[in-house]
Legacy VTK file of the C-alpha trace (Angstrom):
# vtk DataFile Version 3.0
C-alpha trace
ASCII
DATASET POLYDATA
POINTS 115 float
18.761 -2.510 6.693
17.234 -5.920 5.709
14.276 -5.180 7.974
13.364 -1.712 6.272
14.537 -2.457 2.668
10.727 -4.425 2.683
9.080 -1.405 3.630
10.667 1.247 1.609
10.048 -1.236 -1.663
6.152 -2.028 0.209
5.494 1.618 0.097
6.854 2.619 -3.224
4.783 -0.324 -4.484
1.794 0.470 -3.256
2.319 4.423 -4.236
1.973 2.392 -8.106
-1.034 0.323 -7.161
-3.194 2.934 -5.212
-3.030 5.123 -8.148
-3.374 2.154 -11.080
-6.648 1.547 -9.132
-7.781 5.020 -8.256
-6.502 7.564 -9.889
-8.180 7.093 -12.758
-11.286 8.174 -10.486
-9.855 11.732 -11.321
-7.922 11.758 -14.053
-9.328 9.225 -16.679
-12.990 10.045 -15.924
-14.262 10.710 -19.409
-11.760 8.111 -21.227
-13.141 4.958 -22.200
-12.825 1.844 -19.561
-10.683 -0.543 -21.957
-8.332 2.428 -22.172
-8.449 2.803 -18.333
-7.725 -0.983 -17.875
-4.715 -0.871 -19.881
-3.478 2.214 -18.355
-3.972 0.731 -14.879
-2.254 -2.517 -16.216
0.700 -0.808 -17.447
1.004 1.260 -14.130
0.566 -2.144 -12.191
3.634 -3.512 -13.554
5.785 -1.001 -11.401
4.011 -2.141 -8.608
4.518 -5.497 -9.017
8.167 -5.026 -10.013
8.921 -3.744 -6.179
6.008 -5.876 -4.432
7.865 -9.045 -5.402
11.948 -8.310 -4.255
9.664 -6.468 -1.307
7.975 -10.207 0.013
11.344 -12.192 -1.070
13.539 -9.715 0.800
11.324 -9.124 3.917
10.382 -13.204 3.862
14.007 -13.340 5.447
13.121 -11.482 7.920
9.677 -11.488 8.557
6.677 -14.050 8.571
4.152 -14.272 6.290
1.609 -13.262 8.546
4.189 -10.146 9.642
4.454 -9.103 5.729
0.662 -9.251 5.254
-0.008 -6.533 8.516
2.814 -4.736 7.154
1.775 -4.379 3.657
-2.018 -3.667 5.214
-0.844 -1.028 7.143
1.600 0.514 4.399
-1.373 0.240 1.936
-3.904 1.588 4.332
-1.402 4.788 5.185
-1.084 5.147 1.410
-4.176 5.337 0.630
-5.146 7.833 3.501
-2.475 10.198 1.953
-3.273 9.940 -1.612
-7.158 10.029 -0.875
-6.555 13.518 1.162
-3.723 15.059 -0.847
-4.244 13.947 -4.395
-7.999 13.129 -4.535
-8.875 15.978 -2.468
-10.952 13.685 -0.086
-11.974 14.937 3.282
-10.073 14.116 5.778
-12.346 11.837 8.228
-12.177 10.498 12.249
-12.659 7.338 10.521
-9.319 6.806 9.085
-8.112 7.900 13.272
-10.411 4.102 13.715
-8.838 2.478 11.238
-5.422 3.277 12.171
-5.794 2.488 15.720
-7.202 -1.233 14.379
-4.042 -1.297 11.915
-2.213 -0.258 15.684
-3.339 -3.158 17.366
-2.762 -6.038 14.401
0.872 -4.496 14.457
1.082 -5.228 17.985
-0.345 -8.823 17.398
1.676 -9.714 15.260
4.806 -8.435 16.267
4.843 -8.561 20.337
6.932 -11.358 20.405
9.904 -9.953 18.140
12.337 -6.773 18.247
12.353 -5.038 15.178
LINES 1 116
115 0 1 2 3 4 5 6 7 8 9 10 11 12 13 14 15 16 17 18 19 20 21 22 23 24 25 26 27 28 29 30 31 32 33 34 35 36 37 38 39 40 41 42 43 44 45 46 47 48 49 50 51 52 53 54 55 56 57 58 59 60 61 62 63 64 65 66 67 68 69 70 71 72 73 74 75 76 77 78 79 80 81 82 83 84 85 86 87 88 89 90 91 92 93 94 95 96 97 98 99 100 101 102 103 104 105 106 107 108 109 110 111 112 113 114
């Protein structure tokens, strides 16, 4: 459980951020940019309040270098949902590359650990 209370908190975190910083793309559009800023702000401070415990927690387990490829490739598979589900985006074979890169830091990173 200590191993994937990290993760869970990573991606919950990052569900705050990737809308703070684009979700205002679509739903802010004609609202003035202070306004936007301090909306984002507000919505950042969720994501911060699970981002921290997630990095103390997972530090027990993990390395630094092991938290940083797993919040990349939390943030990246975030952001590939929300960009096809909520922003409508196309869905593209480059997010297939980029998750086969995010495949292979994993594996770098963790090849010489059992999770």
């Amino acid at each position: 459980m200590q191993k994937l209370l990290p993760i869970v908190l990573l991606i919950f975190s990052n569900l705050f951020m990737t809308y703070a910083w684009y979700g205002h793309l679509k739903d802010f559009k004609t609202r003035a940019l202070f306004f936007v800023i301090l909306v984002s702000w507000g919505i950042a401070f969720f994501e911060y309040c699970l981002q921290v415990p997630a990095n103390r927690i997972g530090y027990q387990s993990y390395s630094l270098a092991q938290l940083k490829v797993i919040q990349e490739i939390v943030t990246m598979g975030v952001f590939a949902l929300f960009s096809i589900s909520y922003m409508k985006e196309p869905i593209r074979l480059d997010f297939l590359w980029a998750g086969l890169c995010l495949i292979a830091a994993a594996y770098f990173m963790f090849r010489d650990i059992s999770l």
